[in-house]
PDB file with SEQRES, HELIX, SHEET and CRYST1 records, atoms N, CA, C and O in Angstrom:
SEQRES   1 A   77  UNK UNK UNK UNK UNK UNK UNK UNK UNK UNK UNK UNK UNK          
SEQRES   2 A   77  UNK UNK UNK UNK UNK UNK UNK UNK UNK UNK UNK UNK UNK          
SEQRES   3 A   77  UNK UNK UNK UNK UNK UNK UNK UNK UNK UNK UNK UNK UNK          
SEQRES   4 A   77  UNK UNK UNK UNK UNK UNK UNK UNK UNK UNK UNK UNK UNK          
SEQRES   5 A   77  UNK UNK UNK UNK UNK UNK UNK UNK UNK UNK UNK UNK UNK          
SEQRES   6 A   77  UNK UNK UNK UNK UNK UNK UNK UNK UNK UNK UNK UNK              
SHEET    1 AA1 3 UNK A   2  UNK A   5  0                                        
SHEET    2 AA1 3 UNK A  71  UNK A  75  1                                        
SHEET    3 AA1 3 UNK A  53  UNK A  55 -1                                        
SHEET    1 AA2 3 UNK A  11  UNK A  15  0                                        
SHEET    2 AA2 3 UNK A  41  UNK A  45 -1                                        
SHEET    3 AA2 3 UNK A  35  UNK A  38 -1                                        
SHEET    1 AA3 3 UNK A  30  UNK A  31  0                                        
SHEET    2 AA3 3 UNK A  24  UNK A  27 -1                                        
SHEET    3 AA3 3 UNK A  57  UNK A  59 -1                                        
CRYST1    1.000    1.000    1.000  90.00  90.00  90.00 P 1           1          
ATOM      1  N   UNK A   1      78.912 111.065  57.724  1.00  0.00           N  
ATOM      2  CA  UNK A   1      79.952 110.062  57.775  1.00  0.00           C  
ATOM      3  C   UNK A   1      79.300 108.683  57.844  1.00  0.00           C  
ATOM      4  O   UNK A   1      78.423 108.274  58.604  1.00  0.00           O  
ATOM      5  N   UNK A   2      79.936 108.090  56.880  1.00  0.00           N  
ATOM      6  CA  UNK A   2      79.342 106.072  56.927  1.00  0.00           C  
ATOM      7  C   UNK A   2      80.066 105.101  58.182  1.00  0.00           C  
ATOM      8  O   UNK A   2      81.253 104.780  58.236  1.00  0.00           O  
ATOM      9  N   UNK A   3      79.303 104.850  58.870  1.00  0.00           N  
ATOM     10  CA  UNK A   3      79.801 103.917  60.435  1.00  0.00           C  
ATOM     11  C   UNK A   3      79.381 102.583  60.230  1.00  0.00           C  
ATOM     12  O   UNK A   3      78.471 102.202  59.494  1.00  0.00           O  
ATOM     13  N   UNK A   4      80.232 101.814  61.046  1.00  0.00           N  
ATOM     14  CA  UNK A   4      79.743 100.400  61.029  1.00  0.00           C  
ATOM     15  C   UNK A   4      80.166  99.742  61.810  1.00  0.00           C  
ATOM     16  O   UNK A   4      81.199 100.283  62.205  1.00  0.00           O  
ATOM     17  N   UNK A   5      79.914  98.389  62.573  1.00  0.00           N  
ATOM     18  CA  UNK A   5      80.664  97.168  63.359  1.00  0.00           C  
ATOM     19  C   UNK A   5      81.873  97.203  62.569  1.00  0.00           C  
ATOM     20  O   UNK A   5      82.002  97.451  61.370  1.00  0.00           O  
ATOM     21  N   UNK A   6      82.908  96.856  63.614  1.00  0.00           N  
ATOM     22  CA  UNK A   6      83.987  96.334  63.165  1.00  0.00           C  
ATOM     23  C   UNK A   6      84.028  94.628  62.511  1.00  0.00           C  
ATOM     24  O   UNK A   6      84.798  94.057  61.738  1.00  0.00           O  
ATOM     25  N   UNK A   7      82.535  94.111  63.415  1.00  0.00           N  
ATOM     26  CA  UNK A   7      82.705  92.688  62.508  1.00  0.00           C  
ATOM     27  C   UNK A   7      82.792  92.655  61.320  1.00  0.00           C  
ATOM     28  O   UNK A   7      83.661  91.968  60.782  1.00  0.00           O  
ATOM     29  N   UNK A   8      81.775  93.506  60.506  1.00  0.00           N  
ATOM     30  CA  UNK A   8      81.900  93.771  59.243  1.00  0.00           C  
ATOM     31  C   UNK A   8      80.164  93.441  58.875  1.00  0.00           C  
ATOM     32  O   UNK A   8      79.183  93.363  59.615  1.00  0.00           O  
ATOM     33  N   UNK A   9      80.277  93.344  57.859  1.00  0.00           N  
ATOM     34  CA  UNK A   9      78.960  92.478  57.178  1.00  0.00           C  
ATOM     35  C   UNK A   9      77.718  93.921  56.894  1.00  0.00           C  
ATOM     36  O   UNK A   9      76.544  93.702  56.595  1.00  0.00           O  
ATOM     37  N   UNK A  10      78.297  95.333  57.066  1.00  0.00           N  
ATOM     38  CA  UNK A  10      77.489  96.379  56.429  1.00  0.00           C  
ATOM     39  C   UNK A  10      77.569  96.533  55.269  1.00  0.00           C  
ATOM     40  O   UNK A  10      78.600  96.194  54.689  1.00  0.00           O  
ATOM     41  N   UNK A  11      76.474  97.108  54.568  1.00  0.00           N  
ATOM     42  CA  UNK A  11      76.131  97.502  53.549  1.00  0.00           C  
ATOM     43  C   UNK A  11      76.339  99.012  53.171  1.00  0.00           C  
ATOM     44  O   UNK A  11      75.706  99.877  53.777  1.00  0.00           O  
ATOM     45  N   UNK A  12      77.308  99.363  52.077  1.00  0.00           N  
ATOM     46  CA  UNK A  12      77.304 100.948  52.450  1.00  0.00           C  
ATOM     47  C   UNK A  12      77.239 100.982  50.834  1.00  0.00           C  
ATOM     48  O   UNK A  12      77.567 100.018  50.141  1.00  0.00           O  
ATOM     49  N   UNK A  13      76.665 102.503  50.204  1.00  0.00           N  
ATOM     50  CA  UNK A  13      76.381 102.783  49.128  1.00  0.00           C  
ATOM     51  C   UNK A  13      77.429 103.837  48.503  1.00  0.00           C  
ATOM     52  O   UNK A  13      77.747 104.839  49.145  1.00  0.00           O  
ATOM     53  N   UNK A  14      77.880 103.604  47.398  1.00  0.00           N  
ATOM     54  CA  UNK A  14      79.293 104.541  46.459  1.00  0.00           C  
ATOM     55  C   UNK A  14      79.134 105.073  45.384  1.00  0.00           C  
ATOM     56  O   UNK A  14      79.350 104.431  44.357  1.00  0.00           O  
ATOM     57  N   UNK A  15      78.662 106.550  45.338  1.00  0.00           N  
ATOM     58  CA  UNK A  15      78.478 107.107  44.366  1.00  0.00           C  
ATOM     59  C   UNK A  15      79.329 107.508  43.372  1.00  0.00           C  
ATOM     60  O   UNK A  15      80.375 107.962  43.835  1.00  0.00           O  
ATOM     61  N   UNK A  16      79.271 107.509  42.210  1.00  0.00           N  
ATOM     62  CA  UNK A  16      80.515 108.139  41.266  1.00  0.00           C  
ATOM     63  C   UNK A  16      79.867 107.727  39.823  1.00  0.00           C  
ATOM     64  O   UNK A  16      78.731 107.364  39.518  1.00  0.00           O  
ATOM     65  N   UNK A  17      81.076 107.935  39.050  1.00  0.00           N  
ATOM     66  CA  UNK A  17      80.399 107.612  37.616  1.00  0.00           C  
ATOM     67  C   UNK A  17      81.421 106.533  36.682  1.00  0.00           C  
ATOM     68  O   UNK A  17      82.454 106.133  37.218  1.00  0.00           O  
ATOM     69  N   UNK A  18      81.174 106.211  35.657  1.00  0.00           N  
ATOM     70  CA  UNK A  18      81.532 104.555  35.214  1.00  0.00           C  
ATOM     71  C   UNK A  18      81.943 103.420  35.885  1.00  0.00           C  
ATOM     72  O   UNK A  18      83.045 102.872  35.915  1.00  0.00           O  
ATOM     73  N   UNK A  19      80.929 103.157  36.400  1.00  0.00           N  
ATOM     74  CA  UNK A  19      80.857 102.026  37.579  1.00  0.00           C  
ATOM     75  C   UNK A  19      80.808 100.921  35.873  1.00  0.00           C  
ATOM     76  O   UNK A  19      80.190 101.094  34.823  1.00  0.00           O  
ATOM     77  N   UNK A  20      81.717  99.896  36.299  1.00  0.00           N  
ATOM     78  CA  UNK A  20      81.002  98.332  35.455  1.00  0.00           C  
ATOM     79  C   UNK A  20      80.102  97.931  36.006  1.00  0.00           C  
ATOM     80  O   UNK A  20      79.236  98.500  36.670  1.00  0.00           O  
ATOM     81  N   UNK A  21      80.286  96.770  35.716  1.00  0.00           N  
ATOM     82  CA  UNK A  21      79.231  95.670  36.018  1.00  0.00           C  
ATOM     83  C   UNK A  21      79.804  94.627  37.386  1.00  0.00           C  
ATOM     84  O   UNK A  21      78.974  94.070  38.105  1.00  0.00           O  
ATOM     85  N   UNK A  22      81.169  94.475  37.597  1.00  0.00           N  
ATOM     86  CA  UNK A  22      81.538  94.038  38.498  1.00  0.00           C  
ATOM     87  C   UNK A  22      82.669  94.973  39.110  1.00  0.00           C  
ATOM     88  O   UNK A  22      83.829  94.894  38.705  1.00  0.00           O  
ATOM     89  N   UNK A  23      82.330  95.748  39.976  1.00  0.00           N  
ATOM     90  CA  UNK A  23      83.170  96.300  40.494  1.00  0.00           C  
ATOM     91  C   UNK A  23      83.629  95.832  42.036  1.00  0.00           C  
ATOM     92  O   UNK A  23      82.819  95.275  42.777  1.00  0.00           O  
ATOM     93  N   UNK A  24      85.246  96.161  42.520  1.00  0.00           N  
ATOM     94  CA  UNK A  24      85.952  96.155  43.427  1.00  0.00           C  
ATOM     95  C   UNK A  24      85.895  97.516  44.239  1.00  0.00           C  
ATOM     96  O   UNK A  24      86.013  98.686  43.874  1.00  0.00           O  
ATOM     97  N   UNK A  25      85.635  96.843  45.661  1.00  0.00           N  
ATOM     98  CA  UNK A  25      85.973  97.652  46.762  1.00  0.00           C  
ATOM     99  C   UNK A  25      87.248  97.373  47.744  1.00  0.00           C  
ATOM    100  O   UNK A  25      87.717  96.248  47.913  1.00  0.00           O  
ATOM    101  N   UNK A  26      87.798  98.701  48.443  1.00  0.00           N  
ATOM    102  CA  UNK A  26      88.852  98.335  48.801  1.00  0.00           C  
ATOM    103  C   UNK A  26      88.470  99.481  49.987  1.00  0.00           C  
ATOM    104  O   UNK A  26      88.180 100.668  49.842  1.00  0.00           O  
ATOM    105  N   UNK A  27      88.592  98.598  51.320  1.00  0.00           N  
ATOM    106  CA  UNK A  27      88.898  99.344  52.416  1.00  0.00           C  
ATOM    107  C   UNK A  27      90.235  98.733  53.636  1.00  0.00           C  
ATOM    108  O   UNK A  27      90.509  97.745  54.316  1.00  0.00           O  
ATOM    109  N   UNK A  28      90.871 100.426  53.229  1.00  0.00           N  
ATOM    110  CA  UNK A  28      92.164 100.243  53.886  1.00  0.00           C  
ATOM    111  C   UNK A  28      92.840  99.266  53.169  1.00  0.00           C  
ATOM    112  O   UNK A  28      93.345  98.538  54.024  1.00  0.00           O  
ATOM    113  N   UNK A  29      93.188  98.762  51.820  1.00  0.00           N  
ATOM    114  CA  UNK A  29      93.968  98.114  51.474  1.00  0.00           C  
ATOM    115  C   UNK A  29      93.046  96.686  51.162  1.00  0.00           C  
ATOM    116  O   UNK A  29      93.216  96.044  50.125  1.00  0.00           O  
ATOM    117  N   UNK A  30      92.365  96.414  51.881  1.00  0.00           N  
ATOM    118  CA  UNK A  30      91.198  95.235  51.502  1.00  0.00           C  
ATOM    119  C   UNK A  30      90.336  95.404  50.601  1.00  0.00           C  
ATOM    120  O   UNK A  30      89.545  96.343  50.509  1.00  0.00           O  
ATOM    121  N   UNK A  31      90.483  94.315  49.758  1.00  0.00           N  
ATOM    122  CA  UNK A  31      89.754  94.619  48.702  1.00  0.00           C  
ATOM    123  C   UNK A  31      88.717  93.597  48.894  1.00  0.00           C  
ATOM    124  O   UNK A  31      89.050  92.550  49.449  1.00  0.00           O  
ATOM    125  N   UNK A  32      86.872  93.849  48.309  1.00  0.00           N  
ATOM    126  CA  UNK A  32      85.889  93.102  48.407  1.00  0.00           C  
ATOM    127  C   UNK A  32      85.577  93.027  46.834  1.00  0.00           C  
ATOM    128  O   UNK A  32      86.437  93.452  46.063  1.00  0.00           O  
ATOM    129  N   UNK A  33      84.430  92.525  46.352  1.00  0.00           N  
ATOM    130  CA  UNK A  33      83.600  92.388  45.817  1.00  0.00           C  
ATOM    131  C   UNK A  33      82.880  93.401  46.031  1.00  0.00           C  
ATOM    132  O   UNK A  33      82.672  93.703  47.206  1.00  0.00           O  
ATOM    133  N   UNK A  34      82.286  94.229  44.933  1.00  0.00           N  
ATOM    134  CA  UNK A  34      80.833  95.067  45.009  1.00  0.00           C  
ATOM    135  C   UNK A  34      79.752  94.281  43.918  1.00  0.00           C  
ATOM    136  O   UNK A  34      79.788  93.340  43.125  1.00  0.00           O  
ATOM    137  N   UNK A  35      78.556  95.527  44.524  1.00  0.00           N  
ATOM    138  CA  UNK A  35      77.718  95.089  43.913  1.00  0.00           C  
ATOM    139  C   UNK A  35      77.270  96.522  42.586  1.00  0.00           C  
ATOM    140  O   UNK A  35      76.941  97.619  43.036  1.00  0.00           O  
ATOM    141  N   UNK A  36      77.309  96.359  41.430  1.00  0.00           N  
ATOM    142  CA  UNK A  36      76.693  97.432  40.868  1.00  0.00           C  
ATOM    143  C   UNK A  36      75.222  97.675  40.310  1.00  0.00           C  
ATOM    144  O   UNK A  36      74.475  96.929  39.677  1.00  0.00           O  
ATOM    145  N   UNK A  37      75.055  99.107  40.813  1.00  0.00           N  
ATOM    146  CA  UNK A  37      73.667  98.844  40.941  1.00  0.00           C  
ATOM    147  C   UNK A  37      73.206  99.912  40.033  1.00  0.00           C  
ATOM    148  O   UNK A  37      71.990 100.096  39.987  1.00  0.00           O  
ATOM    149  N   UNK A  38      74.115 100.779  39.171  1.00  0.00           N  
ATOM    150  CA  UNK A  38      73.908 101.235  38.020  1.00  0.00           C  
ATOM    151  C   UNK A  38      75.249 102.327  37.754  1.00  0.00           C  
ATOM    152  O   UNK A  38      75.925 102.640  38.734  1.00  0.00           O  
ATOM    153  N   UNK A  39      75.633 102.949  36.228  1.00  0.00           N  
ATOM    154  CA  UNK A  39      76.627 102.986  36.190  1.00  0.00           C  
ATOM    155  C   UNK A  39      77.677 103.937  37.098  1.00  0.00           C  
ATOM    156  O   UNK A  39      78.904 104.017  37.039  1.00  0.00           O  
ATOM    157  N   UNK A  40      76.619 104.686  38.040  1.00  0.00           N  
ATOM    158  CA  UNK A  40      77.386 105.971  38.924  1.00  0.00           C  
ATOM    159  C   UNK A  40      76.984 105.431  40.808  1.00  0.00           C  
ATOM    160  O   UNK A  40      77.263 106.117  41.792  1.00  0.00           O  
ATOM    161  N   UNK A  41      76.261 104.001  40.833  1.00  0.00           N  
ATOM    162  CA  UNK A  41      76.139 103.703  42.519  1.00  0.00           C  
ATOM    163  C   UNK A  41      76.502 102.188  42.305  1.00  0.00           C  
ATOM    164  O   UNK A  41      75.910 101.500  41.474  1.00  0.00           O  
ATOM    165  N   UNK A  42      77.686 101.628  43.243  1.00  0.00           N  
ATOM    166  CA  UNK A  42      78.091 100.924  43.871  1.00  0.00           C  
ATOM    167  C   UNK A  42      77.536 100.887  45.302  1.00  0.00           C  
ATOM    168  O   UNK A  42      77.237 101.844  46.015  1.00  0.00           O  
ATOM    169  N   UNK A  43      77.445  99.218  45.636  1.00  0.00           N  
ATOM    170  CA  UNK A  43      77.008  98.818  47.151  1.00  0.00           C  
ATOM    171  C   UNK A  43      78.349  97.908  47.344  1.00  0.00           C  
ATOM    172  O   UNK A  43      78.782  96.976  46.666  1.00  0.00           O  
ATOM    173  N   UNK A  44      78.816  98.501  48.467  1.00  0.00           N  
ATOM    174  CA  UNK A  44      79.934  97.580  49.144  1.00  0.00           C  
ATOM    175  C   UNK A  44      79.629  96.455  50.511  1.00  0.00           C  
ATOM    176  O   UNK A  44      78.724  97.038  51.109  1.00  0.00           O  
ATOM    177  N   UNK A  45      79.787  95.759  50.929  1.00  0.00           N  
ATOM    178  CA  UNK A  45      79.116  94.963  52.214  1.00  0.00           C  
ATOM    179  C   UNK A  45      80.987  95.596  53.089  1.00  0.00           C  
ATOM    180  O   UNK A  45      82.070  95.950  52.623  1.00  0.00           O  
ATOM    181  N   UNK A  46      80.608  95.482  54.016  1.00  0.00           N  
ATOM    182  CA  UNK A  46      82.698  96.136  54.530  1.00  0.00           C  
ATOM    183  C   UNK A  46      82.692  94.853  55.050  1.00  0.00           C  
ATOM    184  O   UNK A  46      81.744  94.159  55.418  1.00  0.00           O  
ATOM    185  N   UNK A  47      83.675  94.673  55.033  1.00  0.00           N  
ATOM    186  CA  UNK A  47      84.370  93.497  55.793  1.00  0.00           C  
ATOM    187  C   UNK A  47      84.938  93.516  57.486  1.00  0.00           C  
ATOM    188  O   UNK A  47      84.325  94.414  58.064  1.00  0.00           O  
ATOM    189  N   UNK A  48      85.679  92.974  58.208  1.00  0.00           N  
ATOM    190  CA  UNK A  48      85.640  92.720  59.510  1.00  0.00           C  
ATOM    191  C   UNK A  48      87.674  93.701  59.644  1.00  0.00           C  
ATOM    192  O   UNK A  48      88.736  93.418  59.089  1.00  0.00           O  
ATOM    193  N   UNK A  49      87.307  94.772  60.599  1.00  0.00           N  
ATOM    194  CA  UNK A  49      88.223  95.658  60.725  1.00  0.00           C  
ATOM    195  C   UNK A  49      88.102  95.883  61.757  1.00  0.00           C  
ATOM    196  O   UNK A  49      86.961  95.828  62.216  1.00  0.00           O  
ATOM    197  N   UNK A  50      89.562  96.355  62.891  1.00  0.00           N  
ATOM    198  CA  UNK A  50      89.531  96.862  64.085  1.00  0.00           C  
ATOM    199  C   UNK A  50      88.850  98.525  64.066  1.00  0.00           C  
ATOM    200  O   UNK A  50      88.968  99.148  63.010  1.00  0.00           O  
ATOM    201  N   UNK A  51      88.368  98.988  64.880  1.00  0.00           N  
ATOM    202  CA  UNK A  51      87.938 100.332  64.831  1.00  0.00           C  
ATOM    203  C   UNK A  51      88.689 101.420  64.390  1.00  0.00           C  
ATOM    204  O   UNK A  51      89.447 102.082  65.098  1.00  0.00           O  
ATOM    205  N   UNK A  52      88.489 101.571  63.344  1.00  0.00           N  
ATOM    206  CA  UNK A  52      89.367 102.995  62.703  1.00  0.00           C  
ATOM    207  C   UNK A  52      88.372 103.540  61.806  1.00  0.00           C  
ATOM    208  O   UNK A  52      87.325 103.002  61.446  1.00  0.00           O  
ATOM    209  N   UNK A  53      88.842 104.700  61.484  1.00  0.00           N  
ATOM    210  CA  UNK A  53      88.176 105.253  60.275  1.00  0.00           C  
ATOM    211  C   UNK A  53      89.195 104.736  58.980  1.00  0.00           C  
ATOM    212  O   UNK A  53      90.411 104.732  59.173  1.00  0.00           O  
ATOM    213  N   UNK A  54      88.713 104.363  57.843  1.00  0.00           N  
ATOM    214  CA  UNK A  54      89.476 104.009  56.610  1.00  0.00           C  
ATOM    215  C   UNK A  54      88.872 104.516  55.662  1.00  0.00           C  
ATOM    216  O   UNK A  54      87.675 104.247  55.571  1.00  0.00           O  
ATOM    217  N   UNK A  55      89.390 105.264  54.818  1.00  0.00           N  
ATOM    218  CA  UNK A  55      89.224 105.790  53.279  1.00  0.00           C  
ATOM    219  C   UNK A  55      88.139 103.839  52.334  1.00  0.00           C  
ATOM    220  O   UNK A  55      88.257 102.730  52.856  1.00  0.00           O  
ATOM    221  N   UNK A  56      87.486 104.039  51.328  1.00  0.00           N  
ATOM    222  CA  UNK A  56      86.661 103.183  51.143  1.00  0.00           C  
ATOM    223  C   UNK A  56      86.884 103.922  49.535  1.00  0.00           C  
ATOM    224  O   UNK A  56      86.510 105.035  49.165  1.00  0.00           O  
ATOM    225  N   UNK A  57      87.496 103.051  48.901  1.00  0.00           N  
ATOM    226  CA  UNK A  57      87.546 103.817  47.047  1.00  0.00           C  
ATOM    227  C   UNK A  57      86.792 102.112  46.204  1.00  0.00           C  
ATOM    228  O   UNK A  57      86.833 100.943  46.589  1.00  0.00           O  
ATOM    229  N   UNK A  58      86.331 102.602  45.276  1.00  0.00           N  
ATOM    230  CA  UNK A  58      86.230 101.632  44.026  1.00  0.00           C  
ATOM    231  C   UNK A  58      86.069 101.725  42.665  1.00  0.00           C  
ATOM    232  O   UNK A  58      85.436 102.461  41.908  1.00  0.00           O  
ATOM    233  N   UNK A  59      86.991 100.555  42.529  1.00  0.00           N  
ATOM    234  CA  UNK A  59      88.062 100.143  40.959  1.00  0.00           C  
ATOM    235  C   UNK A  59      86.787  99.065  39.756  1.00  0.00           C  
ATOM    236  O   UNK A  59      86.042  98.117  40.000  1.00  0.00           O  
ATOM    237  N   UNK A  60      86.975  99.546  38.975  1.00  0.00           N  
ATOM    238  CA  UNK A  60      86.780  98.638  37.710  1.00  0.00           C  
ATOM    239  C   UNK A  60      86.996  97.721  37.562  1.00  0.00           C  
ATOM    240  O   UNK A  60      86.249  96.901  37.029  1.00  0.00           O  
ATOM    241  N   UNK A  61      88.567  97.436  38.155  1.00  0.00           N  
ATOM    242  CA  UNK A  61      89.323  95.969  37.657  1.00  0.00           C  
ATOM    243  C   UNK A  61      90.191  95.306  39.258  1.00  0.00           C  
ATOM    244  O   UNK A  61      91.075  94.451  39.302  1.00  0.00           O  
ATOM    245  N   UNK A  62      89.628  95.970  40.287  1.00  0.00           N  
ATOM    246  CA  UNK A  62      90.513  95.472  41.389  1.00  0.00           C  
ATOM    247  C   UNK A  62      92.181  95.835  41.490  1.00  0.00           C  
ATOM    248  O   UNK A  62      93.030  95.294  42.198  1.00  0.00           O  
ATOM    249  N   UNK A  63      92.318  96.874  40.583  1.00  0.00           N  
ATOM    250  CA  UNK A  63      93.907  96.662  40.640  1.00  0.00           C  
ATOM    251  C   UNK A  63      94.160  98.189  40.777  1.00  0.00           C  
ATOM    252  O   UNK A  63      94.772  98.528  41.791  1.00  0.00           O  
ATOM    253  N   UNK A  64      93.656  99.477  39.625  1.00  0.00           N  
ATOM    254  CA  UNK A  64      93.670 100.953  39.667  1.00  0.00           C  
ATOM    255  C   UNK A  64      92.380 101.640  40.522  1.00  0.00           C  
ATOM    256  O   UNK A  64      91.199 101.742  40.187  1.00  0.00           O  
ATOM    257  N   UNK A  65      92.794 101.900  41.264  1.00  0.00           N  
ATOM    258  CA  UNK A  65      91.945 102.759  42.209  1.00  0.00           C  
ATOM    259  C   UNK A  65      91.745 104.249  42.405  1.00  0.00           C  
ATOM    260  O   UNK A  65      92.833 104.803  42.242  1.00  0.00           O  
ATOM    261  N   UNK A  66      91.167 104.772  42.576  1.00  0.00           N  
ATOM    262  CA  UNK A  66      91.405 106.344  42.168  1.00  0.00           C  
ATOM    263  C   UNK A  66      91.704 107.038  43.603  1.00  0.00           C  
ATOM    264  O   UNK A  66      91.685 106.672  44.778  1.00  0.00           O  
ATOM    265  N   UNK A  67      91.934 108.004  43.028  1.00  0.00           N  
ATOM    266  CA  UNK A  67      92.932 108.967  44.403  1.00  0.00           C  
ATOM    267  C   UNK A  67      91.179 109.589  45.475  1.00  0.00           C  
ATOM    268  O   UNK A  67      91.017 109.690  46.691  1.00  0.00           O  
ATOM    269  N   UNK A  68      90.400 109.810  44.539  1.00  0.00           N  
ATOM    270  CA  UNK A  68      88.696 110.220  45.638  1.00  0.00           C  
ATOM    271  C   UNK A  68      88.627 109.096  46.272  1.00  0.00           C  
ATOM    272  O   UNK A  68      88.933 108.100  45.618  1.00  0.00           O  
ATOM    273  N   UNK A  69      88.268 108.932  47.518  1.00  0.00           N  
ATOM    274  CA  UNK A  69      87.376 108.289  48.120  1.00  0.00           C  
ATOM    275  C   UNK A  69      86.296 108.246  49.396  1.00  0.00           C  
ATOM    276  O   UNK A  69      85.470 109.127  49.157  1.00  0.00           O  
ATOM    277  N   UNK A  70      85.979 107.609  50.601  1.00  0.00           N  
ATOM    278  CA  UNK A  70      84.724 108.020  51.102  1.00  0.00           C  
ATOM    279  C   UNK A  70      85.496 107.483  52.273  1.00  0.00           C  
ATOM    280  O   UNK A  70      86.358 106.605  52.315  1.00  0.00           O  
ATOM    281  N   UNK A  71      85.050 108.114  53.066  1.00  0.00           N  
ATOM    282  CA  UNK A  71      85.274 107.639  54.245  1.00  0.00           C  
ATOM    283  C   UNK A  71      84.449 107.484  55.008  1.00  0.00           C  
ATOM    284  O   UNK A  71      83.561 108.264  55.351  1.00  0.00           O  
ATOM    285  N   UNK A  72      84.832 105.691  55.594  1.00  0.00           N  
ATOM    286  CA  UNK A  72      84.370 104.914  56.484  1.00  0.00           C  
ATOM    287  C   UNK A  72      84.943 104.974  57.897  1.00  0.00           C  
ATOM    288  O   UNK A  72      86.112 105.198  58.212  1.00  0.00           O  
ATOM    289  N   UNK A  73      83.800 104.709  58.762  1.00  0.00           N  
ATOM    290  CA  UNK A  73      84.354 104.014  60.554  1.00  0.00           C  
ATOM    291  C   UNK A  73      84.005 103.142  60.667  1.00  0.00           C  
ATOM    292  O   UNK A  73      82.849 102.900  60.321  1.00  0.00           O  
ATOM    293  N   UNK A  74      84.820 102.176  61.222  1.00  0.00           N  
ATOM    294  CA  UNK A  74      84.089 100.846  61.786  1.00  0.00           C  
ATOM    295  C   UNK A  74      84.726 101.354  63.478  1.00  0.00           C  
ATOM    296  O   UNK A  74      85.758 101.870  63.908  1.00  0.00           O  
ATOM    297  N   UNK A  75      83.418 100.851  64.057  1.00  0.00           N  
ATOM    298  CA  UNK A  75      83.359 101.460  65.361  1.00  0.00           C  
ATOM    299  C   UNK A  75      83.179  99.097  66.157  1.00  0.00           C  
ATOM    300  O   UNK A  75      82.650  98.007  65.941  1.00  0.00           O  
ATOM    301  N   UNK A  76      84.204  99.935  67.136  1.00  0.00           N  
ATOM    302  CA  UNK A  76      84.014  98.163  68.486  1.00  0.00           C  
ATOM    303  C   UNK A  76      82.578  98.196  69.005  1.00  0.00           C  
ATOM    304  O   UNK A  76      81.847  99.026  69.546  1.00  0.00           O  
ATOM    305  N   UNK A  77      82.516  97.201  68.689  1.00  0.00           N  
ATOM    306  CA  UNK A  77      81.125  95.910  69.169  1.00  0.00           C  
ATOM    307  C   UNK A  77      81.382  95.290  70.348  1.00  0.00           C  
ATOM    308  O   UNK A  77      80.598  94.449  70.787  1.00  0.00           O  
TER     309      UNK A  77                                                      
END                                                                             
């Protein structure tokens, strides 16, 4: 399982396949910026969340998201 501060500012890695070149992350409904780092691994940084576990998916275009995704914790600091 992928853990993190709730401040945010981790780095977590997303495997899959036809990644673009600029891909979107979305945890719990928040969507970031990724980074792609070739066409089947995405790097997400998470953003600042109260402690929960949240599903973590990423989109092509920021808008269609797919039904797989990974699940994250952001754990209190």
């Amino acid at each position: 399982m992928n853990t993190g501060p709730s401040d945010g500012g981790s780095t977590i890695t997303v495997t899959g396949n036809g990644f673009l070149t600029t891909p979107f992350c979305q945890f719990d409904g928040s969507n970031t910026l990724g980074t792609s780092v070739s066409s089947t691994t995405v790097q997400c940084i998470t953003p600042s969340h109260t402690a929960a576990s949240v599903f973590v998916s990423v989109s092509n275009n920021g808008v269609d998201y797919p039904t797989s995704s990974v699940l994250y914790t952001f754990y209190g600091i």
